[in-house]
DRENGULO-494056 format. One record per residue: residue number from 1; residue in one letter; x, y, z of N, C-alpha, C in turn. Coordinates in nm, 4 decimals. Layout:
     n   res        nc1        nc2        nc3       cac1       cac2       cac3        cc1        cc2        cc3
   NUM     A          X          Y          Z          X          Y          Z          X          Y          Z
...
# end
This chain:
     n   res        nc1        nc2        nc3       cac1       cac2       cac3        cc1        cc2        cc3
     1     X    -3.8067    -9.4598     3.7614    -3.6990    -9.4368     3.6683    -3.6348    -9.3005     3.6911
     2     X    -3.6811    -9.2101     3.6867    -3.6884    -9.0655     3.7335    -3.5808    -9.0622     3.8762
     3     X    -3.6391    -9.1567     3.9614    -3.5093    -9.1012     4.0690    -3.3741    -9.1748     4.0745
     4     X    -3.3622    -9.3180     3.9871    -3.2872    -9.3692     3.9681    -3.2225    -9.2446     3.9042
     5     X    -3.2165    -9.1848     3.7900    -3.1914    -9.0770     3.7565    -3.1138    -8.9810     3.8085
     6     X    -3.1762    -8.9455     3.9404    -3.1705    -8.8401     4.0318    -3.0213    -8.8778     4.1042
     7     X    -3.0375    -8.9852     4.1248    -2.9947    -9.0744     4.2381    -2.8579    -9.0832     4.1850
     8     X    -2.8020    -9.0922     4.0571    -2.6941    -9.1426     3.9846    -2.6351    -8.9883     3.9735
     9     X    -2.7061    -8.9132     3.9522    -2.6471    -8.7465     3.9572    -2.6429    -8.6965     4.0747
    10     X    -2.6284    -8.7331     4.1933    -2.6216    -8.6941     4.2811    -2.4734    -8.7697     4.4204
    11     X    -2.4157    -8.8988     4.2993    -2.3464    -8.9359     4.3904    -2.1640    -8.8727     4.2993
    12     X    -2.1139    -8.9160     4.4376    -1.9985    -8.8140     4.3574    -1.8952    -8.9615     4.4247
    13     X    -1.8086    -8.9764     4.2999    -1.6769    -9.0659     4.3168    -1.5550    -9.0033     4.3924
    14     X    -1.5093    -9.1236     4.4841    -1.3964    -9.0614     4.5285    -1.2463    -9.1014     4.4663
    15     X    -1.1956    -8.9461     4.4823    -1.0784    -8.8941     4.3729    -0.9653    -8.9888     4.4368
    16     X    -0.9672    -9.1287     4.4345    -0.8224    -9.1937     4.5235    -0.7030    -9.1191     4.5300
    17     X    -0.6261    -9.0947     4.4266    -0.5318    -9.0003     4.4080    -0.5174    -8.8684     4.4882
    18     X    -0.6305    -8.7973     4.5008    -0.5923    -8.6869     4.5808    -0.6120    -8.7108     4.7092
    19     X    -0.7095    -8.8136     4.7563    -0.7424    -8.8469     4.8561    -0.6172    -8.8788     4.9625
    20     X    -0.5218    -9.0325     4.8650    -0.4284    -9.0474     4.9043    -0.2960    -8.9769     4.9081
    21     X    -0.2756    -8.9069     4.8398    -0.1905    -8.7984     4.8014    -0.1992    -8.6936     4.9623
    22     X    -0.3202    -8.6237     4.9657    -0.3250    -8.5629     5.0595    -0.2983    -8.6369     5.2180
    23     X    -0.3349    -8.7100     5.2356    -0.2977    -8.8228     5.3393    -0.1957    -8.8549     5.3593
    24     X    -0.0982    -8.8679     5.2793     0.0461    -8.8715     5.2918     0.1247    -8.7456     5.3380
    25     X     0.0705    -8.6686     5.2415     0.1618    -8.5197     5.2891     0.1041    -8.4631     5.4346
    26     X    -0.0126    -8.5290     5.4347    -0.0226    -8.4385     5.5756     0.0205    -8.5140     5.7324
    27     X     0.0167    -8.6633     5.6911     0.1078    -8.7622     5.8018     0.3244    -8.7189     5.7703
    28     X     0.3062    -8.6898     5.6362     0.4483    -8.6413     5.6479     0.5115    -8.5121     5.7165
    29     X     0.3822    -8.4420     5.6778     0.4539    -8.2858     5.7906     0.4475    -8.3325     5.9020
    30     X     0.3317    -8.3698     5.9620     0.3349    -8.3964     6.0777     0.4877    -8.4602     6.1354
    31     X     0.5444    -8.5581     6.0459     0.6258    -8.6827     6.0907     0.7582    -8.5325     6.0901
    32     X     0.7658    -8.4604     5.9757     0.8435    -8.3760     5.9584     0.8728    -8.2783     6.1044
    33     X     0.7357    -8.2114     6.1267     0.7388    -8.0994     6.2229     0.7716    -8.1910     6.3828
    34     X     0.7130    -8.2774     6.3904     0.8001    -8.3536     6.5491     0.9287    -8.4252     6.5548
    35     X     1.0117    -8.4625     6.4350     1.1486    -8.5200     6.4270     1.1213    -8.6122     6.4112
    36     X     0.9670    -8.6627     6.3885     0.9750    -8.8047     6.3565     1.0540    -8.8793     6.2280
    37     X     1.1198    -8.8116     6.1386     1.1991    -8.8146     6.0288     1.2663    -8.7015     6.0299
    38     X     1.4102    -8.7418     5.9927     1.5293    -8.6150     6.0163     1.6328    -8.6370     5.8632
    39     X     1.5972    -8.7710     5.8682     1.6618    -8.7628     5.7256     1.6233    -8.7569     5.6065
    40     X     1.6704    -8.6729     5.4921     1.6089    -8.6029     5.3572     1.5795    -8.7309     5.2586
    41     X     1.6909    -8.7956     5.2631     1.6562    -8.9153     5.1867     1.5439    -9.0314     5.2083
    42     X     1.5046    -9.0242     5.3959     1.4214    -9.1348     5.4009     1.2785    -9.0652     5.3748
    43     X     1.2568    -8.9003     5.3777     1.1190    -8.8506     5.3409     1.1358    -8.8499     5.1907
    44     X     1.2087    -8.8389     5.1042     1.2196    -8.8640     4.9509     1.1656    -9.0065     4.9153
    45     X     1.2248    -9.0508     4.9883     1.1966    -9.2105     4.9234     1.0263    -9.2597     5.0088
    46     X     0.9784    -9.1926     5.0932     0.8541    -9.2270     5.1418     0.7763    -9.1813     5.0295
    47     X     0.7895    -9.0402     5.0393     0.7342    -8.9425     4.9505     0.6722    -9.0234     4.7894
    48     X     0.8194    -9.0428     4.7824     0.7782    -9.1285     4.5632     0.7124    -9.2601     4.5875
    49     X     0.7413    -9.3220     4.6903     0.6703    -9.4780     4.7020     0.5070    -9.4399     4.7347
    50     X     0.4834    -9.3224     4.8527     0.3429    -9.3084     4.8915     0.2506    -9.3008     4.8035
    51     X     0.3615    -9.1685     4.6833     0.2742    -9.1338     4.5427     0.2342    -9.2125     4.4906
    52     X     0.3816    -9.3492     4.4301     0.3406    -9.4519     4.3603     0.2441    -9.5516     4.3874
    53     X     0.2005    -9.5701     4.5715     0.1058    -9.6276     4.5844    -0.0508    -9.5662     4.5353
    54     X    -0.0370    -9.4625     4.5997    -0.1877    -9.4068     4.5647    -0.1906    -9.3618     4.3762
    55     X    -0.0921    -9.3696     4.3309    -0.1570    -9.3773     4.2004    -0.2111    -9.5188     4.1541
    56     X    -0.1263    -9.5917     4.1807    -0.1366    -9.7411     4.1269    -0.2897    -9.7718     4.1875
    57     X    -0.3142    -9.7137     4.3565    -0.4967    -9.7479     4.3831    -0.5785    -9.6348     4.2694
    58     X    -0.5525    -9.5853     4.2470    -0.6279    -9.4830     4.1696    -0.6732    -9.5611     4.0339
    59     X    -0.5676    -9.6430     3.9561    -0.5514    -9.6723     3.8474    -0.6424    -9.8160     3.8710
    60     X    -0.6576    -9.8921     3.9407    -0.6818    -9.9837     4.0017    -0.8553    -9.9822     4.0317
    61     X    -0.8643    -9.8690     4.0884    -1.0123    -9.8031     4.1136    -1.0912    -9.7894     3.9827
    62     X    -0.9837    -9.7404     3.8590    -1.0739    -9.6394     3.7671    -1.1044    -9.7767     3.7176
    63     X    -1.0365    -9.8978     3.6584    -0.9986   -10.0082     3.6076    -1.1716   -10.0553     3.6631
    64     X    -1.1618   -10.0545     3.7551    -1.2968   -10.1559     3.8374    -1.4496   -10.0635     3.8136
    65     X    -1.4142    -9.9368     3.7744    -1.5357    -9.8522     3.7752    -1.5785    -9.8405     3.6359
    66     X    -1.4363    -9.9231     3.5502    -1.4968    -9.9128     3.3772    -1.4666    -9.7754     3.3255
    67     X    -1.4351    -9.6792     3.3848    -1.3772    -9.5589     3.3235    -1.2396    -9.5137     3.2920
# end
């Protein structure tokens, strides 16, 4: 019982949201710093959809974890 215990305090959930969040911005500089995107409007509109995805997994995640 004791390490079941242990075992449950020792695991750590992953934060979808920042996870995905960060994953985006850092495939976007990238896409940014080589010209792989030149236009303002098509990194805007990646940008709010990427967010809106990784929140919606986030929300989706917490939903399934009961919290």
């Amino acid at each position: 019982m004791a390490r079941d215990v242990e075992r449950v305090r020792r695991l750590h959930r992953t934060d979808w949201m920042a996870l995905l969040s960060g994953t985006l911005f850092v495939v976007l500089g990238i896409l940014v710093v080589t010209r792989g995107i030149t236009d303002a409007l098509v990194l805007i509109g990646l940008t709010v959809v990427g967010l809106a995805f990784a929140g919606m997994v986030a929300i989706i995640a917490r939903a399934i974890r009961g919290k």
